[in-house]
TORVOFI-181062 format. One line per field, with one value per residue (C-alpha): residue number from 1; residue in one letter; x, y, z. Coordinates in Angstrom, 3 decimals. Each point is the difference from the previous one (the first is absolute). Layout:
<pts>
vomi NUM; ...;
zake a; ...;
xx X; ...;
yy Y; ...;
zz Z; ...;
</pts>
This chain:
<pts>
vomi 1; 2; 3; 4; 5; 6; 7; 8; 9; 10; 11; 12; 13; 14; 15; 16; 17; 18; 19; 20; 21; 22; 23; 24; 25; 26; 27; 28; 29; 30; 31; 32; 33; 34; 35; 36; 37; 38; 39; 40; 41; 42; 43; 44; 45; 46; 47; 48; 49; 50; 51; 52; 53; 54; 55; 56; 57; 58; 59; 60; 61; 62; 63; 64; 65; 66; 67; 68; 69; 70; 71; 72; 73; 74; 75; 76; 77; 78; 79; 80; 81; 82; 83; 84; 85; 86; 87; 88; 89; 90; 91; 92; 93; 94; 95; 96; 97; 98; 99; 100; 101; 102; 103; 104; 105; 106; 107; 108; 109; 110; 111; 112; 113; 114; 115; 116; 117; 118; 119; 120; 121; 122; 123; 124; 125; 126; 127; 128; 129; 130; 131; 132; 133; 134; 135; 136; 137; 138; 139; 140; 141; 142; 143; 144; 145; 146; 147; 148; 149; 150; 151; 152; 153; 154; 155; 156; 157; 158; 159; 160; 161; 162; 163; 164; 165; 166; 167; 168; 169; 170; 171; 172; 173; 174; 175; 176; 177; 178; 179; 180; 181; 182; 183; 184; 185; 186; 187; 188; 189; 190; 191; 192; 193; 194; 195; 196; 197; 198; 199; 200; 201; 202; 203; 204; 205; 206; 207; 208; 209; 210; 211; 212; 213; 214; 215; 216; 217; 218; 219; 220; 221; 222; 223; 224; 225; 226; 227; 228; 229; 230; 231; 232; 233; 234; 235; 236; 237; 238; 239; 240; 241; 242; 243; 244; 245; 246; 247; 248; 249; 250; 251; 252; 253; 254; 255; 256; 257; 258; 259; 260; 261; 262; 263; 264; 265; 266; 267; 268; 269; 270; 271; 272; 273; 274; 275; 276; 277; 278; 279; 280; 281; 282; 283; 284; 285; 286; 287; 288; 289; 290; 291; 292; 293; 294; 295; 296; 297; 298; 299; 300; 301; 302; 303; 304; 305; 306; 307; 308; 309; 310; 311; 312; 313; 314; 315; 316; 317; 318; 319; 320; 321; 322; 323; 324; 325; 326; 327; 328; 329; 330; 331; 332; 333; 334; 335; 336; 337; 338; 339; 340; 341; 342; 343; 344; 345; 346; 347; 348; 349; 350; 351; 352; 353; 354; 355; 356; 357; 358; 359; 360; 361; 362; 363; 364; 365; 366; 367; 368; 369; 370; 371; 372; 373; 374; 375; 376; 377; 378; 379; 380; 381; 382; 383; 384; 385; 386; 387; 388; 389; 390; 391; 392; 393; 394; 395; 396; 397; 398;
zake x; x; x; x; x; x; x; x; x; x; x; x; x; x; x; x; x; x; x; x; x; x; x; x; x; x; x; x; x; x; x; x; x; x; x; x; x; x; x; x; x; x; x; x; x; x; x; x; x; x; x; x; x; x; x; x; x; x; x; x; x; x; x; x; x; x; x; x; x; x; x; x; x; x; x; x; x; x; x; x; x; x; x; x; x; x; x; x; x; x; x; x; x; x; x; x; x; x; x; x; x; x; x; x; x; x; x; x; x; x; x; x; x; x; x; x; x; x; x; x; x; x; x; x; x; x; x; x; x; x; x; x; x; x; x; x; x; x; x; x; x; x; x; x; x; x; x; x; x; x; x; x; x; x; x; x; x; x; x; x; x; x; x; x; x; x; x; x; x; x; x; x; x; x; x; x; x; x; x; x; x; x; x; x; x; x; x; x; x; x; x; x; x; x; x; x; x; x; x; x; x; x; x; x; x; x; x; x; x; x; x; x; x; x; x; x; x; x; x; x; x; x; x; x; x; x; x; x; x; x; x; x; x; x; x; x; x; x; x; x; x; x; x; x; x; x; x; x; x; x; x; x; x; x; x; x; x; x; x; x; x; x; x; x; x; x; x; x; x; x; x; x; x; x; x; x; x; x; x; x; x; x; x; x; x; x; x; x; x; x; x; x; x; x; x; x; x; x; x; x; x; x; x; x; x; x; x; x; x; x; x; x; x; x; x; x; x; x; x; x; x; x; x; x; x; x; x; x; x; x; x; x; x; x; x; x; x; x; x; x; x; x; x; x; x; x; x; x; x; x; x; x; x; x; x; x; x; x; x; x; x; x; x; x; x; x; x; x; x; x; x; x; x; x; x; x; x; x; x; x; x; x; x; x; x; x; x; x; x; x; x; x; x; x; x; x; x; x;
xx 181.686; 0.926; 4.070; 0.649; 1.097; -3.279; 0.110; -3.849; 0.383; 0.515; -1.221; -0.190; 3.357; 1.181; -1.153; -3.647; 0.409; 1.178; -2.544; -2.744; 1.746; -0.357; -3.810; -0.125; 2.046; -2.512; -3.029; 1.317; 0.570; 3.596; 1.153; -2.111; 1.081; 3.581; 0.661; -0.649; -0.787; 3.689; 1.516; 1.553; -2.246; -0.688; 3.198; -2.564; 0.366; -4.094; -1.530; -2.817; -1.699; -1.456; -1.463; 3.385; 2.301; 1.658; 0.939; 2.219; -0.244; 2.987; 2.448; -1.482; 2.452; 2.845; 2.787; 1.763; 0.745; -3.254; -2.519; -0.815; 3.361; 1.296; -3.421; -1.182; -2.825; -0.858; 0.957; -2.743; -2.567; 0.398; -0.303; -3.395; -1.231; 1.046; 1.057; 3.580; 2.852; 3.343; 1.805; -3.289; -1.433; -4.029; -1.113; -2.582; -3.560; 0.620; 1.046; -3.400; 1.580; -3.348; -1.146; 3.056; 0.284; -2.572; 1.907; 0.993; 3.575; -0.147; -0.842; 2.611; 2.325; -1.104; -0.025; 3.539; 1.484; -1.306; 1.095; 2.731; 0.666; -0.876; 2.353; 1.966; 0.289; 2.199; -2.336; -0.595; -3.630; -0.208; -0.538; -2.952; -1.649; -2.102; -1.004; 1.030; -0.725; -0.871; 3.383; 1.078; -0.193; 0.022; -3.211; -1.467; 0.389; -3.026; -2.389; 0.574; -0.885; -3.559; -0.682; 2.419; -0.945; 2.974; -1.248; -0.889; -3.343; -2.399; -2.377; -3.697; -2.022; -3.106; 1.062; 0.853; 3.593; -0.579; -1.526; 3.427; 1.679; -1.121; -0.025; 4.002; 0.969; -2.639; 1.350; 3.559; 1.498; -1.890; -0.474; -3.014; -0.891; 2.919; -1.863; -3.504; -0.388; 0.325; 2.349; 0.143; 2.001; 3.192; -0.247; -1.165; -3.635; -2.928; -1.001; -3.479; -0.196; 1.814; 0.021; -2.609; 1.989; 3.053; 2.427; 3.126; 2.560; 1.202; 0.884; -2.450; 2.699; 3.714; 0.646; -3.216; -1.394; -3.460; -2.320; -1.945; -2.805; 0.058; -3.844; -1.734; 0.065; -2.527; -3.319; -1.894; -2.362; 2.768; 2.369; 1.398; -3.455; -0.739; 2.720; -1.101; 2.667; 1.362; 0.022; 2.600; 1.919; 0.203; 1.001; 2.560; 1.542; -0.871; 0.090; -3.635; -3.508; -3.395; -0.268; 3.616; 3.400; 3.024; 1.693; 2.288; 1.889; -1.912; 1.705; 3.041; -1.858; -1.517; 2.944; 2.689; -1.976; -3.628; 0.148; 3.057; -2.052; -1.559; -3.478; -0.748; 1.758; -1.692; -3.242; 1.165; 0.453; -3.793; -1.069; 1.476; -0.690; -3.646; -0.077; 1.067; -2.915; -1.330; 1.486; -2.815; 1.233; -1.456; -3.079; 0.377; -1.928; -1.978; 1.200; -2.150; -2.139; 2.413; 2.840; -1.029; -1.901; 3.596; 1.730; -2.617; 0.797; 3.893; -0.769; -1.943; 2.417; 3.726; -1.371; -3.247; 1.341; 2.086; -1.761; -2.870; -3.054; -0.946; 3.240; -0.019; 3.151; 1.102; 1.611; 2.096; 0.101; -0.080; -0.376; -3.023; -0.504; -3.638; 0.347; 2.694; 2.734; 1.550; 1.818; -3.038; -1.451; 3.279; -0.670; 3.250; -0.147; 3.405; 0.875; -3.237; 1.016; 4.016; -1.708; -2.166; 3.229; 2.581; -1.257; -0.325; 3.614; -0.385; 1.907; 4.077; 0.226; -3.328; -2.700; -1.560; -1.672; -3.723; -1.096; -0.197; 1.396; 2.049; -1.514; 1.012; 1.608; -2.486; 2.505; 0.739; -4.107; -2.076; 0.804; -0.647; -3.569; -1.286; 2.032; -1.470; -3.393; 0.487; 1.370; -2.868; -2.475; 1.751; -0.015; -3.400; -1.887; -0.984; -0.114; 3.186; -0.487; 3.917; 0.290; 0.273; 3.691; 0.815; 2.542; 1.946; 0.712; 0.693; 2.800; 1.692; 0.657; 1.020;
yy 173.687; 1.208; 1.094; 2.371; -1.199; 0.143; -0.149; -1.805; -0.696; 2.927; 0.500; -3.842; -2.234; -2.375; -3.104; 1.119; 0.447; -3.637; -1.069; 1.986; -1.482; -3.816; 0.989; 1.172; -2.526; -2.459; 1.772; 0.121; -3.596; -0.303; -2.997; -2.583; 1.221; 0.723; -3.365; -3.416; -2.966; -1.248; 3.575; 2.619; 3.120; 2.147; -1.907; -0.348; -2.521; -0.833; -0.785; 1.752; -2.334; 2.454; -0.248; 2.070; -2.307; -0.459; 3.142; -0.788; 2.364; 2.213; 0.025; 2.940; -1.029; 2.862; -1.800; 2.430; -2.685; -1.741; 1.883; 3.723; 0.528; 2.616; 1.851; 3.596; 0.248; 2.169; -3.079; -1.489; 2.495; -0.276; -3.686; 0.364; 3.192; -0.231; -3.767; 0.845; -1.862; 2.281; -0.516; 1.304; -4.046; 0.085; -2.773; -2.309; 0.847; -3.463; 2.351; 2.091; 3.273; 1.109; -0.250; 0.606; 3.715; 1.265; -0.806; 3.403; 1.511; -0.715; -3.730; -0.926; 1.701; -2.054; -3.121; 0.289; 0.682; -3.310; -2.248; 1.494; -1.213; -3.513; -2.727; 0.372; -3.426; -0.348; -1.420; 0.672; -1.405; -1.789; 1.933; 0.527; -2.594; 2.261; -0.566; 2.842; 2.881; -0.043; -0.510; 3.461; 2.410; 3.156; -1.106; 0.371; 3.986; -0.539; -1.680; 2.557; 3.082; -2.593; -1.269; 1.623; 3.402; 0.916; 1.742; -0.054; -0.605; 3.171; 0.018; -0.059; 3.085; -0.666; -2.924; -1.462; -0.171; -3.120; -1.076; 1.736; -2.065; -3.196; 1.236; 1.015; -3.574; -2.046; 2.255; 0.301; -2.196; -2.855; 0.221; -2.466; 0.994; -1.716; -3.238; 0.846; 1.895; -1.610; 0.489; 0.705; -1.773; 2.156; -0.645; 3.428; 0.384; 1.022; 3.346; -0.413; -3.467; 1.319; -2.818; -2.385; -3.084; -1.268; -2.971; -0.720; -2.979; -1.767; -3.382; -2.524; -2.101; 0.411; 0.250; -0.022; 3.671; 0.181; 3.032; 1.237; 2.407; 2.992; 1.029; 3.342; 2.374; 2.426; 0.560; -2.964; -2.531; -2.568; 2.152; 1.847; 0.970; -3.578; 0.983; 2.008; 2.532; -2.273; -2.993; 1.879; 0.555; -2.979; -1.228; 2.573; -0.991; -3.417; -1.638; -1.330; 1.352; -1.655; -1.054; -1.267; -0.264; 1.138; -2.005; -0.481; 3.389; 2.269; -1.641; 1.489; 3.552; -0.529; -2.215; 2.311; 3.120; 1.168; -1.894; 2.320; 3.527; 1.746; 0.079; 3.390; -0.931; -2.573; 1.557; 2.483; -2.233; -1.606; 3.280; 0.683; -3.539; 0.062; 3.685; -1.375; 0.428; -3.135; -1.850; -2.004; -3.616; -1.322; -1.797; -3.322; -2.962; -2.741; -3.502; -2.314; -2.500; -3.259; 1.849; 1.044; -3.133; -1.805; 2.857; -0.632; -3.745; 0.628; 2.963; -2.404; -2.893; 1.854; 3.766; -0.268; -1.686; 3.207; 2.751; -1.222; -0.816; 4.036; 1.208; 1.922; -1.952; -0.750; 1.713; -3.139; -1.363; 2.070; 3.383; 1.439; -0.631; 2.371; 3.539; 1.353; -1.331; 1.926; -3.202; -1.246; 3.103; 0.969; 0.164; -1.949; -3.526; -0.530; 0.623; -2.421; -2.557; 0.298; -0.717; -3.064; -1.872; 0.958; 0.549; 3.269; 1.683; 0.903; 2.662; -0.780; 0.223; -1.340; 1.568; -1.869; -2.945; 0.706; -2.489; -3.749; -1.252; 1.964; -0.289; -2.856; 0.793; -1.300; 0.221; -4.489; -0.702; 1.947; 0.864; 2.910; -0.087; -0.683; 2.624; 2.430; -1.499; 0.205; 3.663; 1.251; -1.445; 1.890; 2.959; 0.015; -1.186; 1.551; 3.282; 0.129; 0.670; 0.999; -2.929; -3.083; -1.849; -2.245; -2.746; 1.917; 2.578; -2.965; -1.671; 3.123; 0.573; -3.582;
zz -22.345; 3.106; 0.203; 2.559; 3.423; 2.271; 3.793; 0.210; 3.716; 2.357; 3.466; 0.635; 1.688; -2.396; 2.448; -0.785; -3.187; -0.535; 2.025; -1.949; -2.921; 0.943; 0.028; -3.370; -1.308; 1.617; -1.275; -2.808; 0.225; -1.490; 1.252; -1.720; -3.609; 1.283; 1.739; -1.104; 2.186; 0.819; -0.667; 2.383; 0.620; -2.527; -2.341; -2.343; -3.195; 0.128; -3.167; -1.770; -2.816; -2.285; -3.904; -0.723; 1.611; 3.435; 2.097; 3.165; 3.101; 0.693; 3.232; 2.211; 2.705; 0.596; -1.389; -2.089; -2.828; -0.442; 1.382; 0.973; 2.149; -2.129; -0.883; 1.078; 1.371; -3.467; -1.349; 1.820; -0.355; -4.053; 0.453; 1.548; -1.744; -3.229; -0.604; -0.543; 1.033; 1.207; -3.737; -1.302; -1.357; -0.324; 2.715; -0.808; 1.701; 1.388; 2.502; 0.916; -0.485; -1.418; 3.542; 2.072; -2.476; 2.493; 3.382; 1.548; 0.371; 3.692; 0.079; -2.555; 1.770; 3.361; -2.313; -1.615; 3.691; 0.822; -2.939; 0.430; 3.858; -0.899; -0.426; -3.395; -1.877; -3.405; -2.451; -3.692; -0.589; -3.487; -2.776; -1.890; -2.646; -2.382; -3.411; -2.728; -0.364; 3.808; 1.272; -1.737; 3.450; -2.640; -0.940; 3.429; -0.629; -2.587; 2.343; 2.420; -2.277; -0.167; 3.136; 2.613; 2.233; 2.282; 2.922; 3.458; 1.955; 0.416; 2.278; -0.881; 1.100; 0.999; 1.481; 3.954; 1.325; 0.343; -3.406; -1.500; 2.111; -0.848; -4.063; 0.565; 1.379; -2.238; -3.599; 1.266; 2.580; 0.057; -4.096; 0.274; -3.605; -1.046; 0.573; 0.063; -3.486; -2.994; -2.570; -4.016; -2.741; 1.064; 3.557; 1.645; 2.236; -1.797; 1.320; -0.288; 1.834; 2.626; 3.327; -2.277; 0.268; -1.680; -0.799; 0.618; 0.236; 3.257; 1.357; 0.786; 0.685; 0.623; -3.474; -2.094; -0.980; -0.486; -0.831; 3.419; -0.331; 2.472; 0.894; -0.902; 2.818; -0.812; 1.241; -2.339; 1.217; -1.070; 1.664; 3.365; 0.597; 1.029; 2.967; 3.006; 0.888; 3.262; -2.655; -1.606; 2.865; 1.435; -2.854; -0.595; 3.301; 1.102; -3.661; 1.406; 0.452; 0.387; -3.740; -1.061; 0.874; -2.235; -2.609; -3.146; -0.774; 2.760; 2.638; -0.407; 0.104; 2.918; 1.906; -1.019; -0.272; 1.077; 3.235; 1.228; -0.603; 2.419; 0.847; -0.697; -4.121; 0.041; 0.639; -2.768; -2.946; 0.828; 0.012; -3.772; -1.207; 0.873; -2.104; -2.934; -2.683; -1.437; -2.992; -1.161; -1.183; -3.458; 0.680; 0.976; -2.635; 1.692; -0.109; -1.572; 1.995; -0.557; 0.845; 3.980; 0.253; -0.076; 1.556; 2.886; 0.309; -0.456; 2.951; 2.389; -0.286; 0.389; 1.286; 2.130; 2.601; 1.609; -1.995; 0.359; -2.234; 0.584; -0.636; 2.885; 1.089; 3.974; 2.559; 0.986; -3.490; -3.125; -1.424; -1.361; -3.823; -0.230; -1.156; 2.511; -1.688; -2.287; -1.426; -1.163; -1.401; -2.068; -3.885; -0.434; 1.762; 0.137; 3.902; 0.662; -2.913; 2.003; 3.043; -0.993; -1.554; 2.080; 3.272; 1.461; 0.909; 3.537; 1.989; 0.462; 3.097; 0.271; 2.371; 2.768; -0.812; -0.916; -2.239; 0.946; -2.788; -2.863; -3.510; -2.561; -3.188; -2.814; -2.930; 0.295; 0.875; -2.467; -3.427; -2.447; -0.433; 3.487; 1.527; -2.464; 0.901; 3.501; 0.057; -2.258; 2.003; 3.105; -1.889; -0.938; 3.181; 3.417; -1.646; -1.972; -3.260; -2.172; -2.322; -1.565; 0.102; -2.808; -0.454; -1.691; 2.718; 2.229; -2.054; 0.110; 3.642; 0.115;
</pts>
């Protein structure tokens, strides 16, 4: 750990470097993990449902009682680089300090000068539900020594300026891995699956968790490769493109996050993301006849009408369900299952209207086995081919 008094900002006025700091912090996207729905900013007290317990988000406000009023900002660079908290307790990699380790000298310099000019709010968050031995912190020193690397980003030789751009806020600031890789028994990314999809628990409603599947973002035919490059962009900052629109847990990315960078970022990460060498997904098993000949009625009668028989979708009425979305093609139909019962979570504050009519929720009309039929015969038609859904998946998301 770092314990020497650094001066990380010189040659820059202390307005600019709050104001370079609010971009971080945004890029970083801070404030949806650090501020719940009726909360102040950045008071935190949000839940994280995990299969180790319940981990609450800390106060990142300046108040020097209950949040970071009385840190250094050594304090704060240990937070982010090694996982460390001031009095030396292991954090949780609830926290993605296995992302955040790579964030340069200079930026979390910018980004402590600006949590520390916002508004300070006295709040002590809840504290942690976690099952033994997981609620030990000591313990936390072990999984580091297996699945932690302190250290910052290094640029790629070989590579563009802007390519290392878009690899420093994808792997760092924006820690989309976090979300997007999935996990083993102990909680911590598999290295070799690197951006292949993972899982995760999040509201479907108000107070229901529910696992949601985050899609592979490597260059598969199931995956990002599906995507042209201003796909991915316009996605990145409109939460819409020509195939879908946002929804569920990505909104909050994009709403509170992606939509604030600039262009030329923006640009950046597409240019990284669309790098990223393919993680093939298991082969996919074809549903038997019966099975997509009632998926097709169950499709025709509640689906066809706005996606169309094609599942091409319509511009006025509903997104495309054919191979451009990644929804569809994810190994893991849980995000698709989610949006089937419970609606689709659109954007808070929501975009301009586009579709006629907002989806239904299914989860009171059709019951286990005909939303499995339905969603396998989506899954495997108009050139999708990643799986059959069974009942049993169903009646867990519900």
């Amino acid at each position: 750990m770092e314990s020497e008094t650094k001066v990380l900002s010189d040659g820059i006025s202390s307005s600019e470097l709050v104001a370079r700091g609010e971009y971080l912090v945004t890029a970083g996207n801070c404030a949806s993990c650090h501020t719940t729905q009726d909360g102040e900013f950045m008071s935190g007290g949000l839940p994280f449902e995990t299969m180790f317990g319940t981990i609450y988000s800390t106060n990142i406000t300046p108040d020097p009682l209950t949040g970071i009023g009385s840190w250094t900002e050594i304090d704060f660079l240990n937070s982010l680089r090694h996982g460390v908290r001031p009095n030396g307790d292991h954090l949780y990699p609830a926290f993605p300090y296995n992302a955040y380790t790579k964030a340069s000298d200079g930026d979390i310099s910018a980004m402590f000068a600006y949590l520390k000019s916002i508004k300070p709010v006295n709040k002590s968050p809840k504290k942690n539900d976690l099952a033994f031995p997981f609620n030990l912190r000591p313990l936390m020193a072990f999984w580091k020594l297996l699945y932690f690397q302190p250290g910052v980003f290094e640029v790629s030789e070989g590579k563009s300026d802007q390519w290392n751009r878009g690899a420093y806020l994808v792997e760092a600031l924006a820690h989309c891995s976090a979300c997007h890789t999935p996990r083993n028994l102990l909680g911590a990314e598999r290295a070799t699956a690197h951006m292949a999809g993972g899982e995760f628990l999040d509201l479907v409603s108000r107070e229901r968790y529910r696992t949601w599947s985050a899609p592979n973002l490597t260059a598969t035919n199931r995956g990002l490769s599906l995507w042209s490059e201003q796909d991915l962009a316009d996605y990145l900052k409109t939460a819409r493109n020509d195939i879908l629109e946002s929804f569920g847990p990505m909104n909050e990315v994009i709403i509170n996050s992606t939509r604030y960078l600039e262009v030329q970022d923006v640009k950046a990460m597409v240019t990284y993301l669309k790098s990223l060498t393919a993680v093939p997904e298991r082969e996919a098993v074809a549903p038997a006849p019966e099975v997509m000949g009632r998926g097709r009625t169950i499709y025709n009668l509640h689906c066809g009408t706005c996606h169309l028989p094609t599942g091409e979708g319509d511009s006025e009425m509903a997104p495309r369900l054919d191979r451009g979305s990644l929804v569809v093609q994810d190994e893991n139909p849980a995000s698709m299952i989610n949006a089937i019962l419970y609606g689709p979570h659109l954007p808070s504050p929501p975009l301009l209207p586009k579709w006629r009519e907002p989806m239904q929720e299914f989860q009171y009309l059709l019951d286990d086995e005909e939303v499995a039929s339905a969603a396998t015969f989506i899954r495997h038609s108009w050139g999708n081919a990643s799986g059959v859904v069974t009942a049993e998946q169903v009646a867990r998301q519900r």
